[in-house]
N, CA, C and O atoms as CSV, one atom per row, in Angstrom:
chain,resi,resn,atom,element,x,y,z
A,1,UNK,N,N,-45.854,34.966,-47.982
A,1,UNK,CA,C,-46.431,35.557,-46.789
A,1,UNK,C,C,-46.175,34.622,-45.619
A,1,UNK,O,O,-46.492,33.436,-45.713
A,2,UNK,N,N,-45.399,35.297,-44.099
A,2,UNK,CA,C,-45.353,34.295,-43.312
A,2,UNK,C,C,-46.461,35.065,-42.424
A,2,UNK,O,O,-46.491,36.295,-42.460
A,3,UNK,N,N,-47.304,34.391,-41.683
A,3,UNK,CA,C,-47.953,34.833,-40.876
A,3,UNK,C,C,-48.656,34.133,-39.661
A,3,UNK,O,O,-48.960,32.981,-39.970
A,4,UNK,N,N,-49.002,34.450,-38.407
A,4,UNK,CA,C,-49.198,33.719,-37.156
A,4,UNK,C,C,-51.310,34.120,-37.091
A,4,UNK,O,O,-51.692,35.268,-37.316
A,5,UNK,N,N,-51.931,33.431,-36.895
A,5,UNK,CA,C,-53.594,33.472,-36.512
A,5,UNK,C,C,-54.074,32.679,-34.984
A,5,UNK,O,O,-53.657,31.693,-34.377
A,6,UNK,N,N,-54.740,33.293,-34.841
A,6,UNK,CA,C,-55.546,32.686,-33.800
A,6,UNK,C,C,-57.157,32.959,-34.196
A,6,UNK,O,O,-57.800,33.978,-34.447
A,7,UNK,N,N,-57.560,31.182,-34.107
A,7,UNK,CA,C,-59.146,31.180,-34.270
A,7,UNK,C,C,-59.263,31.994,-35.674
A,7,UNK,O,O,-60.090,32.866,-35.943
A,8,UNK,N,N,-58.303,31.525,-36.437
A,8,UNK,CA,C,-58.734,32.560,-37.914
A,8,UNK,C,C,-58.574,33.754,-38.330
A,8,UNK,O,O,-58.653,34.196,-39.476
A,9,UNK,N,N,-58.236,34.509,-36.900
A,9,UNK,CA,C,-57.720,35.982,-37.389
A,9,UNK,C,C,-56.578,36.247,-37.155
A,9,UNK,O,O,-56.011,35.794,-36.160
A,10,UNK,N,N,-56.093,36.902,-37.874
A,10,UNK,CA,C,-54.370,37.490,-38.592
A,10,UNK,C,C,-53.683,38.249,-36.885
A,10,UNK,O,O,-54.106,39.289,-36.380
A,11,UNK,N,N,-52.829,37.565,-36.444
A,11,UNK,CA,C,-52.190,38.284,-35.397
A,11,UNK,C,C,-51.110,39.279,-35.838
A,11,UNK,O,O,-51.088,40.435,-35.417
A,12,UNK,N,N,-50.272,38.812,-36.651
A,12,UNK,CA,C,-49.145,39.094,-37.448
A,12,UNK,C,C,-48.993,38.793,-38.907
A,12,UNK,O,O,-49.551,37.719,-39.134
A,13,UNK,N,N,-48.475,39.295,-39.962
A,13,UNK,CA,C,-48.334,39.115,-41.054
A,13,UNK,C,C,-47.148,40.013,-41.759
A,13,UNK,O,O,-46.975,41.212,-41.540
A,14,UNK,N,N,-46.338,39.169,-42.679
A,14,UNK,CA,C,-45.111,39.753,-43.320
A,14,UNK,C,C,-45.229,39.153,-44.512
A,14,UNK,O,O,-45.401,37.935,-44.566
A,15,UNK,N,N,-45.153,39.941,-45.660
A,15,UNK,CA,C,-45.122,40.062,-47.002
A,15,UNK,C,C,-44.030,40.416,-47.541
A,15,UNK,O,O,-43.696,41.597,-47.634
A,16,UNK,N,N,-43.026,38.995,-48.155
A,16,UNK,CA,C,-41.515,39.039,-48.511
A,16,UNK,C,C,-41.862,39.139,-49.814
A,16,UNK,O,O,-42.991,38.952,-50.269
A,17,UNK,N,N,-40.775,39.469,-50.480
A,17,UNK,CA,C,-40.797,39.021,-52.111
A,17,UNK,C,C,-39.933,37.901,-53.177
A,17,UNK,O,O,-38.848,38.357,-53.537
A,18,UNK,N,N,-40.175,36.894,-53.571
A,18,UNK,CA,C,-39.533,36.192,-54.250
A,18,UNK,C,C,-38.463,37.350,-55.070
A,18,UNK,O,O,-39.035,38.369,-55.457
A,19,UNK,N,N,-37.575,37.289,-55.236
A,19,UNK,CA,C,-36.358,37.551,-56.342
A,19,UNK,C,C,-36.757,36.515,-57.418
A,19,UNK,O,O,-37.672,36.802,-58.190
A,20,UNK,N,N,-36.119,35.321,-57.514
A,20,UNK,CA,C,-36.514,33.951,-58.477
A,20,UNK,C,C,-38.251,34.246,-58.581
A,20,UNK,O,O,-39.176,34.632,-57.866
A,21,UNK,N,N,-37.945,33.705,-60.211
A,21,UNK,CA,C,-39.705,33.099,-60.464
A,21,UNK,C,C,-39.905,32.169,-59.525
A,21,UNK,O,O,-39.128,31.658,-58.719
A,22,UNK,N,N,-41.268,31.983,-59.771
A,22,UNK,CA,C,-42.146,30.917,-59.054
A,22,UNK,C,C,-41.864,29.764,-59.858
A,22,UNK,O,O,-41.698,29.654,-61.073
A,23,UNK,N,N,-41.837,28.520,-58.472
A,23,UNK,CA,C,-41.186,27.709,-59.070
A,23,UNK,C,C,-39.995,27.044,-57.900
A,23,UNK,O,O,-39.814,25.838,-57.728
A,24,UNK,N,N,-39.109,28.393,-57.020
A,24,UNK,CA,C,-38.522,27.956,-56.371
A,24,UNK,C,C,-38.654,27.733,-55.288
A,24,UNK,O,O,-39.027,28.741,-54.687
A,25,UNK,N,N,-38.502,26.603,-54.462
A,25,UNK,CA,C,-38.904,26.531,-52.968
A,25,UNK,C,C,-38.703,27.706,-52.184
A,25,UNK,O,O,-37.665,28.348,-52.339
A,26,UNK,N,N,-39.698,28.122,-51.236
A,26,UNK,CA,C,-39.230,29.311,-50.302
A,26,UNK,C,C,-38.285,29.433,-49.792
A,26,UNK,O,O,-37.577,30.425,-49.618
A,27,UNK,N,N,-38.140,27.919,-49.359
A,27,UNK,CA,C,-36.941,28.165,-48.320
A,27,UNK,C,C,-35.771,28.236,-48.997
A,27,UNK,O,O,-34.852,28.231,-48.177
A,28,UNK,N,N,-35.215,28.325,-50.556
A,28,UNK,CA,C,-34.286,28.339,-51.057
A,28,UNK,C,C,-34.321,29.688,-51.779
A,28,UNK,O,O,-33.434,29.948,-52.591
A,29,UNK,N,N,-35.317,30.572,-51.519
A,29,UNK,CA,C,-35.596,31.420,-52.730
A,29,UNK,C,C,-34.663,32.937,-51.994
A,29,UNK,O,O,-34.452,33.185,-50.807
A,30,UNK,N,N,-34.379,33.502,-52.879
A,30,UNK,CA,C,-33.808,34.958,-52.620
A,30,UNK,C,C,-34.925,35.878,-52.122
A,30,UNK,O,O,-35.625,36.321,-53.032
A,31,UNK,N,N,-35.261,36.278,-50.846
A,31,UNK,CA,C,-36.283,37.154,-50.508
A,31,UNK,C,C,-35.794,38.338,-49.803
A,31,UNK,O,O,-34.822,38.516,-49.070
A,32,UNK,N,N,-36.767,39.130,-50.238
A,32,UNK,CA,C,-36.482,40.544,-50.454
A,32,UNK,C,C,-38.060,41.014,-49.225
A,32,UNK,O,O,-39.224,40.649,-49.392
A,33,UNK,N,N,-37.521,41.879,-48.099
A,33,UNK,CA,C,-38.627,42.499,-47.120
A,33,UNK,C,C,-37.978,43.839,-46.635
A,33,UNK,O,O,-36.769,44.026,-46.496
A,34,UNK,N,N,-38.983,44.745,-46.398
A,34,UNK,CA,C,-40.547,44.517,-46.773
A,34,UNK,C,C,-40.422,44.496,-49.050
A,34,UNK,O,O,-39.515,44.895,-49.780
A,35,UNK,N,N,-41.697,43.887,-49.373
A,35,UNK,CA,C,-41.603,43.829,-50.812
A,35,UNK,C,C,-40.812,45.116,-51.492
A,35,UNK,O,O,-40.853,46.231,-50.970
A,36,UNK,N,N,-40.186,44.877,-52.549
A,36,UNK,CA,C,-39.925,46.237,-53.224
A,36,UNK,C,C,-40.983,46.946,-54.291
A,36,UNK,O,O,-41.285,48.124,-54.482
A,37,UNK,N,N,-41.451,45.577,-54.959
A,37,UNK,CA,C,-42.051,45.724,-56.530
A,37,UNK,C,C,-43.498,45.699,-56.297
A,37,UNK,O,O,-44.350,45.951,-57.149
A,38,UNK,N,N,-43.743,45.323,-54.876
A,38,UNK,CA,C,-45.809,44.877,-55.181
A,38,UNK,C,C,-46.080,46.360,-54.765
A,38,UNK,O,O,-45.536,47.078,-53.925
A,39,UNK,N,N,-47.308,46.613,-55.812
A,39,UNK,CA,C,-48.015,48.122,-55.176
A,39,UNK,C,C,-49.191,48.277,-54.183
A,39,UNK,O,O,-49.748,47.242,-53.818
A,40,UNK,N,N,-49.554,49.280,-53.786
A,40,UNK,CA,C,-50.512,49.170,-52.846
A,40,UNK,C,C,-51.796,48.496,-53.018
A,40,UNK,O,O,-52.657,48.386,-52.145
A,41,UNK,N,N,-51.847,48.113,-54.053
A,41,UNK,CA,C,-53.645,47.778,-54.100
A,41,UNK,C,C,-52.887,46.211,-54.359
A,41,UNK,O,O,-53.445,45.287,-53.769
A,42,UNK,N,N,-51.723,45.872,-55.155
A,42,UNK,CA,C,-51.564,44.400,-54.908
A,42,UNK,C,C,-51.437,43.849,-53.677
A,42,UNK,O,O,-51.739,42.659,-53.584
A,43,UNK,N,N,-50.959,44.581,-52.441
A,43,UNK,CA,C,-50.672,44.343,-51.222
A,43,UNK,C,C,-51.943,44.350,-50.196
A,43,UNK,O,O,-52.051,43.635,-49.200
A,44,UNK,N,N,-53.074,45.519,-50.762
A,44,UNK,CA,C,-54.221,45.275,-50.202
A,44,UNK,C,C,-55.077,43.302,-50.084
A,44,UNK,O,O,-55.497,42.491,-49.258
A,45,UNK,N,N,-54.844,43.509,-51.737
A,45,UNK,CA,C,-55.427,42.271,-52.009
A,45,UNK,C,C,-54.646,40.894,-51.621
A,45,UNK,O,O,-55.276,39.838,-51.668
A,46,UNK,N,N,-53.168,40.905,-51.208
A,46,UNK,CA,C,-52.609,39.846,-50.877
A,46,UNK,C,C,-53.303,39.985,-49.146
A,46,UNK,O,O,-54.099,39.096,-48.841
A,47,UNK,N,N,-53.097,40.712,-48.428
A,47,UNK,CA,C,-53.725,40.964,-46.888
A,47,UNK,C,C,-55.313,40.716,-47.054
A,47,UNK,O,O,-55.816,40.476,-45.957
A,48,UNK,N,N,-56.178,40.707,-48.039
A,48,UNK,CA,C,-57.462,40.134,-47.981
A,48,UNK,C,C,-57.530,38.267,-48.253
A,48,UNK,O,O,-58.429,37.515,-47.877
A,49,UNK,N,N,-56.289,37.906,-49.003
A,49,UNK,CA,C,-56.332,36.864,-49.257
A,49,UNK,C,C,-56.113,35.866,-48.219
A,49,UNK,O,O,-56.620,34.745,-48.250
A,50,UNK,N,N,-55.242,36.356,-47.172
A,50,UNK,CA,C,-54.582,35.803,-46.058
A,50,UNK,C,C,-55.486,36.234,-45.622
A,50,UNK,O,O,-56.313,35.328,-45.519
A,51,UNK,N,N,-55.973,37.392,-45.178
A,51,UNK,CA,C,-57.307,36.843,-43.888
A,51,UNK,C,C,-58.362,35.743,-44.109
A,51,UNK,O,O,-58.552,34.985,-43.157
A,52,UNK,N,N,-59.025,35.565,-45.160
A,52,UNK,CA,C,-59.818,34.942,-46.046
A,52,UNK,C,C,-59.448,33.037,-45.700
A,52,UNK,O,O,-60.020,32.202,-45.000
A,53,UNK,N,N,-58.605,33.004,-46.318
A,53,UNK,CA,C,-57.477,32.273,-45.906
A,53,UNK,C,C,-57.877,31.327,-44.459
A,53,UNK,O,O,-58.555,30.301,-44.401
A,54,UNK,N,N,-57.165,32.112,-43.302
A,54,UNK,CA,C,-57.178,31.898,-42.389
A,54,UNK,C,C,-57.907,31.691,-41.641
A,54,UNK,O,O,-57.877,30.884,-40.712
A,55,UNK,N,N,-58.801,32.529,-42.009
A,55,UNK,CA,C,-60.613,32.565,-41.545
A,55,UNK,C,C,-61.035,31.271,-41.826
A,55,UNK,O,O,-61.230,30.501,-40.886
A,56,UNK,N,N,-61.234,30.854,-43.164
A,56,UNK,CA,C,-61.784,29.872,-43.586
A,56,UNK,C,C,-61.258,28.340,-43.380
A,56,UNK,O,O,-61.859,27.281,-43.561
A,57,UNK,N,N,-59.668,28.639,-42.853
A,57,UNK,CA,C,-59.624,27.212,-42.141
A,57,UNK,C,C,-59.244,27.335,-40.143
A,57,UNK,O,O,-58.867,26.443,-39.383
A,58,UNK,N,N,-59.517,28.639,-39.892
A,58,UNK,CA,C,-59.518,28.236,-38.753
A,58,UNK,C,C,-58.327,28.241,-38.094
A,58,UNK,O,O,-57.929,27.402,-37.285
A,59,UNK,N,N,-57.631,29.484,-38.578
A,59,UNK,CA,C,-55.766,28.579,-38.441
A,59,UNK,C,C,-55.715,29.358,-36.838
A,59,UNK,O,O,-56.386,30.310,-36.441
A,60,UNK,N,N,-54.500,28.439,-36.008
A,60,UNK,CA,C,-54.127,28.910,-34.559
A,60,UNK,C,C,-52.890,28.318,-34.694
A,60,UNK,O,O,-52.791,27.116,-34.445
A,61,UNK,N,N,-52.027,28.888,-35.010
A,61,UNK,CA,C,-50.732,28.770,-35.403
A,61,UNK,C,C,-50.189,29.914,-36.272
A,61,UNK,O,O,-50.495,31.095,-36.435
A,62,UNK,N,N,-49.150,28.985,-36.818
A,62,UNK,CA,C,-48.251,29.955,-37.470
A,62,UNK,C,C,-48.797,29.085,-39.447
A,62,UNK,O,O,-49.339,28.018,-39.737
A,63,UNK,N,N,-48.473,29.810,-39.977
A,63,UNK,CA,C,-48.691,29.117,-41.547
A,63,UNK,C,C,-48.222,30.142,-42.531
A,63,UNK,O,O,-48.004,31.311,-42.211
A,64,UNK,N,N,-48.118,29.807,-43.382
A,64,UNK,CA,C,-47.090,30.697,-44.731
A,64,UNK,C,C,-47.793,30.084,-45.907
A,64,UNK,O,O,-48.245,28.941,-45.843
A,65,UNK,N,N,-47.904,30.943,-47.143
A,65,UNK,CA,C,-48.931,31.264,-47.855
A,65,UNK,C,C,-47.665,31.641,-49.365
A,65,UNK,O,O,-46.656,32.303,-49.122
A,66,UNK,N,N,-47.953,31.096,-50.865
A,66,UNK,CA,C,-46.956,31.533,-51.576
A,66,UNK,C,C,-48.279,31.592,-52.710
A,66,UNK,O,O,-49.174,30.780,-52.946
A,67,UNK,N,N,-47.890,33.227,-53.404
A,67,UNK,CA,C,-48.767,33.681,-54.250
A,67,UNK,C,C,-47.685,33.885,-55.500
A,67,UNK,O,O,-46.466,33.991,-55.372
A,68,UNK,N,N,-48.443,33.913,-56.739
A,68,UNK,CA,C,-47.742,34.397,-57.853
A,68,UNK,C,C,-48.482,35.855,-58.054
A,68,UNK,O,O,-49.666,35.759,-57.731
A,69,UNK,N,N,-48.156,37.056,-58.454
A,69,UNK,CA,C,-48.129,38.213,-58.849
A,69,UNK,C,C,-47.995,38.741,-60.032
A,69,UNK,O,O,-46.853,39.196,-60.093
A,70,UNK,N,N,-48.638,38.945,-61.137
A,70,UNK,CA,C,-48.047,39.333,-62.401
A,70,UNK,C,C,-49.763,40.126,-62.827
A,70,UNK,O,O,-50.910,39.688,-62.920
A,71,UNK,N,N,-49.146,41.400,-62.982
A,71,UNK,CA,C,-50.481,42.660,-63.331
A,71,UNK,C,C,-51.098,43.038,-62.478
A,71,UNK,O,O,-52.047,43.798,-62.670
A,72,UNK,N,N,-50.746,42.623,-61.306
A,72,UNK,CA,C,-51.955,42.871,-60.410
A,72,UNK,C,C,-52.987,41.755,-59.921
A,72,UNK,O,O,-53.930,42.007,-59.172
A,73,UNK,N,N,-52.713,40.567,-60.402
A,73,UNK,CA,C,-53.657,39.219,-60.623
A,73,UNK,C,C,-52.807,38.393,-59.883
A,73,UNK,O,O,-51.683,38.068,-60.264
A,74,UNK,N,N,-53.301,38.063,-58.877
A,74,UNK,CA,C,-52.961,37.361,-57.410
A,74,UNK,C,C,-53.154,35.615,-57.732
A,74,UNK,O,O,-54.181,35.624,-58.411
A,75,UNK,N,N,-52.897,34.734,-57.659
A,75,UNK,CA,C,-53.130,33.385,-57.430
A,75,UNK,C,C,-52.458,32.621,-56.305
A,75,UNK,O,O,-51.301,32.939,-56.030
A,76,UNK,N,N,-52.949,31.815,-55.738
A,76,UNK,CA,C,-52.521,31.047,-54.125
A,76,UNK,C,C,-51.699,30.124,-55.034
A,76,UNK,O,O,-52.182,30.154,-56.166
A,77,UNK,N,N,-50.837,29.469,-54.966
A,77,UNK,CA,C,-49.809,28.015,-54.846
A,77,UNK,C,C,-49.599,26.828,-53.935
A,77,UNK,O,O,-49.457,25.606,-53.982
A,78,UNK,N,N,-49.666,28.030,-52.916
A,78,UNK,CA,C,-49.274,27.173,-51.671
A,78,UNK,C,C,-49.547,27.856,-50.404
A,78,UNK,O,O,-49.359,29.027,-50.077
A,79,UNK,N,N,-50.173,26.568,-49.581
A,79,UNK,CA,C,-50.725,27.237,-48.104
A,79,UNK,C,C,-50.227,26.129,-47.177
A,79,UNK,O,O,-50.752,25.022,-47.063
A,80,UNK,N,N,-49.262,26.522,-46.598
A,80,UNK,CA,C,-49.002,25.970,-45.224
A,80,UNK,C,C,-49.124,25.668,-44.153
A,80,UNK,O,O,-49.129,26.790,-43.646
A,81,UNK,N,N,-49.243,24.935,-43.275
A,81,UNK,CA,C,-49.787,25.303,-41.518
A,81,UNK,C,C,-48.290,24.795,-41.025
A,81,UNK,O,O,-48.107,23.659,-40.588
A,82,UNK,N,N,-47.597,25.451,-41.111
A,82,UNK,CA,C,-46.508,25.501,-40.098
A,82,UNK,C,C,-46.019,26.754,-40.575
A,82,UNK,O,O,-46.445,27.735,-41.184
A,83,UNK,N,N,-44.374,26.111,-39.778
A,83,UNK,CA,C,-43.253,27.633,-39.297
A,83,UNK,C,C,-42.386,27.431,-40.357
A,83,UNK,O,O,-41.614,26.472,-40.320
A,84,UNK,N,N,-42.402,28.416,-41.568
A,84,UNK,CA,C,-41.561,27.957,-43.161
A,84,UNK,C,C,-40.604,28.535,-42.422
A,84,UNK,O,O,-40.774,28.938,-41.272
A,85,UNK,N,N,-39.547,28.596,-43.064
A,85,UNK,CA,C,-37.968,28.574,-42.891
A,85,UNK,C,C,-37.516,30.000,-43.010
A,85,UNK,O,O,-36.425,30.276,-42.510
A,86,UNK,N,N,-38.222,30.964,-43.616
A,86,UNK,CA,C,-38.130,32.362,-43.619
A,86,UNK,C,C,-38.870,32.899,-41.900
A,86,UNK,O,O,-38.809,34.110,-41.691
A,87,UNK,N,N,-39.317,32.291,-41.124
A,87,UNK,CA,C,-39.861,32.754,-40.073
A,87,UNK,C,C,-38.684,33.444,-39.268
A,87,UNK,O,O,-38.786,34.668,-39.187
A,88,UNK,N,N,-37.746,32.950,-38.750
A,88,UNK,CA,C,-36.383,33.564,-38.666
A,88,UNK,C,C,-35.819,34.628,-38.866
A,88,UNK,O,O,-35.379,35.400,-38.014
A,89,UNK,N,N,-35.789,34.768,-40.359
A,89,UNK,CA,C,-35.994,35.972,-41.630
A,89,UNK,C,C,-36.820,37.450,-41.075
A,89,UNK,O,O,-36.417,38.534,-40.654
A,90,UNK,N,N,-37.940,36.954,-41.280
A,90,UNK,CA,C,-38.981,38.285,-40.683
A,90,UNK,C,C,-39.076,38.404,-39.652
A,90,UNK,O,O,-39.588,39.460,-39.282
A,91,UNK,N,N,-38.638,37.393,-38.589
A,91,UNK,CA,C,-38.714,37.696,-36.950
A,91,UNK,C,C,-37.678,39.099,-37.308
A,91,UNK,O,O,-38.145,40.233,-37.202
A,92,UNK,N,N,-36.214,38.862,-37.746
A,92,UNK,CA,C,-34.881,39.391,-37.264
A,92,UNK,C,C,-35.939,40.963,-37.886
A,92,UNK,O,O,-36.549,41.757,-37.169
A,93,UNK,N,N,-35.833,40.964,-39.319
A,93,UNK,CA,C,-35.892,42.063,-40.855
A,93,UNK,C,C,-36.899,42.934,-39.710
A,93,UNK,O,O,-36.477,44.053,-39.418
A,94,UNK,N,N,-37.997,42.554,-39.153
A,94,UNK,CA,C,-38.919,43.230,-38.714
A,94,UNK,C,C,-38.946,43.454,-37.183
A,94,UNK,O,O,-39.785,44.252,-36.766
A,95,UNK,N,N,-38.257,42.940,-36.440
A,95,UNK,CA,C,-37.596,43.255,-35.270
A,95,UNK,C,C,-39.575,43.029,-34.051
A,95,UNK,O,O,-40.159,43.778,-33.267
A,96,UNK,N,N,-39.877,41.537,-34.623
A,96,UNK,CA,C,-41.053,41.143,-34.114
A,96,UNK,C,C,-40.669,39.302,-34.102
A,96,UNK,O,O,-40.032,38.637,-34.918
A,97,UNK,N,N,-41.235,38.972,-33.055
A,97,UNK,CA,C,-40.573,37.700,-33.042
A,97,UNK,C,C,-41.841,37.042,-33.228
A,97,UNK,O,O,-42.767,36.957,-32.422
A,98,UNK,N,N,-41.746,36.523,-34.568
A,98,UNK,CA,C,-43.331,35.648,-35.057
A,98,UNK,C,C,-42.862,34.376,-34.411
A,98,UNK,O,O,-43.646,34.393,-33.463
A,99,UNK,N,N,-42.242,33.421,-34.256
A,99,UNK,CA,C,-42.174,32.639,-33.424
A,99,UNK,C,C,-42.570,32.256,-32.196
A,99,UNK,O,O,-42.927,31.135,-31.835
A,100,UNK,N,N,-42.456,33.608,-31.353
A,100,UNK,CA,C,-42.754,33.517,-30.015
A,100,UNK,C,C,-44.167,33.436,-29.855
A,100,UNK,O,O,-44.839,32.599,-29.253
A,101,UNK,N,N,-44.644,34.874,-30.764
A,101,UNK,CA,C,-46.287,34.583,-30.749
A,101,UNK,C,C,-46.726,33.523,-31.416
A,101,UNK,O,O,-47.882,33.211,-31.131
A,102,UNK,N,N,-46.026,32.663,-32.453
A,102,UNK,CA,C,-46.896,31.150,-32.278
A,102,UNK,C,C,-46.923,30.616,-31.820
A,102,UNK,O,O,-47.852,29.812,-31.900
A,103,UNK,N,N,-46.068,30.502,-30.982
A,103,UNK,CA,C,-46.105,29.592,-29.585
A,103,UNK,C,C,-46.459,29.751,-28.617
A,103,UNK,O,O,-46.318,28.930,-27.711
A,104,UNK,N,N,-47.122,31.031,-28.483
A,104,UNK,CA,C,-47.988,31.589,-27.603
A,104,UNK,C,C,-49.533,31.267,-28.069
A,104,UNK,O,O,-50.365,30.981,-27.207
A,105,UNK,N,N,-49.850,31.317,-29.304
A,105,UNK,CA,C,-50.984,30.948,-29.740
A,105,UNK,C,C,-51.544,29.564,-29.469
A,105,UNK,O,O,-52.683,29.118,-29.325
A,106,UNK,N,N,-50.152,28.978,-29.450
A,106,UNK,CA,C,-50.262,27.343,-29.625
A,106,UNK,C,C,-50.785,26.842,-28.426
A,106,UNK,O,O,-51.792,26.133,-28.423
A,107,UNK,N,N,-50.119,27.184,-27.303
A,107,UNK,CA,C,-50.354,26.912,-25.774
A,107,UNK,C,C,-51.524,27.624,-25.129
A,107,UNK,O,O,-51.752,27.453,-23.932
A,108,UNK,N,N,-52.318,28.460,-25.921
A,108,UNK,CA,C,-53.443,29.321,-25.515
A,108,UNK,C,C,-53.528,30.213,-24.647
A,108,UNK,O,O,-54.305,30.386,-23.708
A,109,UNK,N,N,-52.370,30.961,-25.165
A,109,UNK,CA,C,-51.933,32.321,-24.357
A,109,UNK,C,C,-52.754,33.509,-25.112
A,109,UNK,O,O,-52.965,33.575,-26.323
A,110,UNK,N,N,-53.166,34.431,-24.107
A,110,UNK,CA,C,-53.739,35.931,-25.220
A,110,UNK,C,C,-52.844,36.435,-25.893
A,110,UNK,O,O,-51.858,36.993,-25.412
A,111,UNK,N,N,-53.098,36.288,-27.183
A,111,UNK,CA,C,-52.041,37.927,-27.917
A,111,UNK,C,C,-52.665,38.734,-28.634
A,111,UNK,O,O,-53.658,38.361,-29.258
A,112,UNK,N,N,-52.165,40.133,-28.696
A,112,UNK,CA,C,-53.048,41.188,-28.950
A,112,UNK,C,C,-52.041,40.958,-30.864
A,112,UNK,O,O,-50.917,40.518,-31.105
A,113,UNK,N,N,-52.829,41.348,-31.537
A,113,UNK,CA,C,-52.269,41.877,-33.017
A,113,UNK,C,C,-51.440,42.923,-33.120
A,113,UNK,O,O,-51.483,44.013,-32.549
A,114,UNK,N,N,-50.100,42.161,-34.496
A,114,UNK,CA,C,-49.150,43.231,-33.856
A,114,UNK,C,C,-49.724,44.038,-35.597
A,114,UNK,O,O,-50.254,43.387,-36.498
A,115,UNK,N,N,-49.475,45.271,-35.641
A,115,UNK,CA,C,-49.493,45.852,-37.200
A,115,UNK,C,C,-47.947,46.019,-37.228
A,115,UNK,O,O,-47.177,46.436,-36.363
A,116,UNK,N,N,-47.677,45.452,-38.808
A,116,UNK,CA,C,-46.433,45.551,-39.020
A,116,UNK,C,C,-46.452,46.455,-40.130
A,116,UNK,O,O,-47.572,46.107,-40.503
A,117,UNK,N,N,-46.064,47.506,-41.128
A,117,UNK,CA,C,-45.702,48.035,-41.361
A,117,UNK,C,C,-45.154,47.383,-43.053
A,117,UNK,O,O,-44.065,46.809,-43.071
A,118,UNK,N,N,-45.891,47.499,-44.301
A,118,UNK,CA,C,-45.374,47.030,-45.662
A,118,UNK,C,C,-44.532,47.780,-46.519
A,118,UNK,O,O,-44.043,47.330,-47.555
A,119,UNK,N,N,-44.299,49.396,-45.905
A,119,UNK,CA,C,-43.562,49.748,-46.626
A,119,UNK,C,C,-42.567,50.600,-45.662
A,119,UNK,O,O,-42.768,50.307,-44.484
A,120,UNK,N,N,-41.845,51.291,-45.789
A,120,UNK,CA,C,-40.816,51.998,-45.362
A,120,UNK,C,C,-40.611,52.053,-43.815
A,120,UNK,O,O,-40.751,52.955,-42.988
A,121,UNK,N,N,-40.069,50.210,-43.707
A,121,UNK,CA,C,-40.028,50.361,-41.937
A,121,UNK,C,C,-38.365,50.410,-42.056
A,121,UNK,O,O,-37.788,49.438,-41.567
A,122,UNK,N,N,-37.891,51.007,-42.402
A,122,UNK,CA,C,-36.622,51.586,-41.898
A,122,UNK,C,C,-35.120,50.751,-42.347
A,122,UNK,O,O,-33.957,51.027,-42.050
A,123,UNK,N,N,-35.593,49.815,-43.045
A,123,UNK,CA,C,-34.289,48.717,-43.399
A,123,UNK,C,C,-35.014,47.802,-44.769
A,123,UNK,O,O,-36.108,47.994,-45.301
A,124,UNK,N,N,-34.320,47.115,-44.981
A,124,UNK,CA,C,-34.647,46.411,-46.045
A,124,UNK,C,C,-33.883,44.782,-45.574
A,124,UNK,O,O,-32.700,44.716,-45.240
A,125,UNK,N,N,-34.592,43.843,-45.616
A,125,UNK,CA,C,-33.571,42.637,-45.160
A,125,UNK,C,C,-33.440,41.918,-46.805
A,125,UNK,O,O,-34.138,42.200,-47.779
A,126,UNK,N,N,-32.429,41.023,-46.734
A,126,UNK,CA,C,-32.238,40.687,-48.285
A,126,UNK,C,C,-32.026,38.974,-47.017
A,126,UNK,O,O,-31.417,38.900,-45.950
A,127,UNK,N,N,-32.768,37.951,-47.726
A,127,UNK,CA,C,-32.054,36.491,-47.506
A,127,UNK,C,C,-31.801,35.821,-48.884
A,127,UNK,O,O,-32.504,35.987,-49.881
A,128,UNK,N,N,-30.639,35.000,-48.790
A,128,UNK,CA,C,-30.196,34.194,-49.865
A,128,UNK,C,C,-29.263,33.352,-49.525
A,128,UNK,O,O,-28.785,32.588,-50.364
């Protein structure tokens, strides 16, 4: 998950999918957006985890979040407070520039929340 907060709440959020098991660094991993394989109620619960998340530390930035998935049973790995290397990735795939709004967050500019869209926004981006 790459995603941008202010004061804890979710401005933006994109939910890629590992190809490789867990295990491989993000920034090396084959990702697949929007997800192909997670279903709706796994995707509910990954978007509760990241608000939760974010809330609870307060984030005003940008930060990226790596979950394992298997049945439906969610676990955190890894929580970031920066700009992971897929930010790039989901700026282009989703035609939203998460970058800009963290750096808008950063300098204490208003931004309104963008909703992005987890399933059928019109393309599929593949990085590798």
């Amino acid at each position: 998950v790459d995603s941008v907060a202010c004061d804890g709440e979710i401005v933006v959020m994109a939910i890629s999918e590992h190809v490789e098991n867990a295990g491989v660094h993000s920034g090396d991993a084959t990702l697949v957006l929007p997800a192909q394989d997670l279903n709706k109620e796994t995707v509910g619960k990954i978007k509760v985890i990241v608000e939760a998340i974010a809330n609870a530390l307060s984030v005003s930035g940008p930060f990226n979040i790596q979950l394992i998935a298997k049945d439906n049973q969610l676990k955190v790995i890894e929580c970031n407070l920066r700009v992971s290397r897929s930010f790039p990735f989901v700026s282009k795939t989703l035609d939203t520039d998460f970058i800009a709004l963290a750096t808008r967050v950063i300098i204490g500019q208003q931004v309104k929340p963008v909703h992005i869209k987890f399933k059928n926004v019109g393309r599929v981006g593949v990085k590798v």
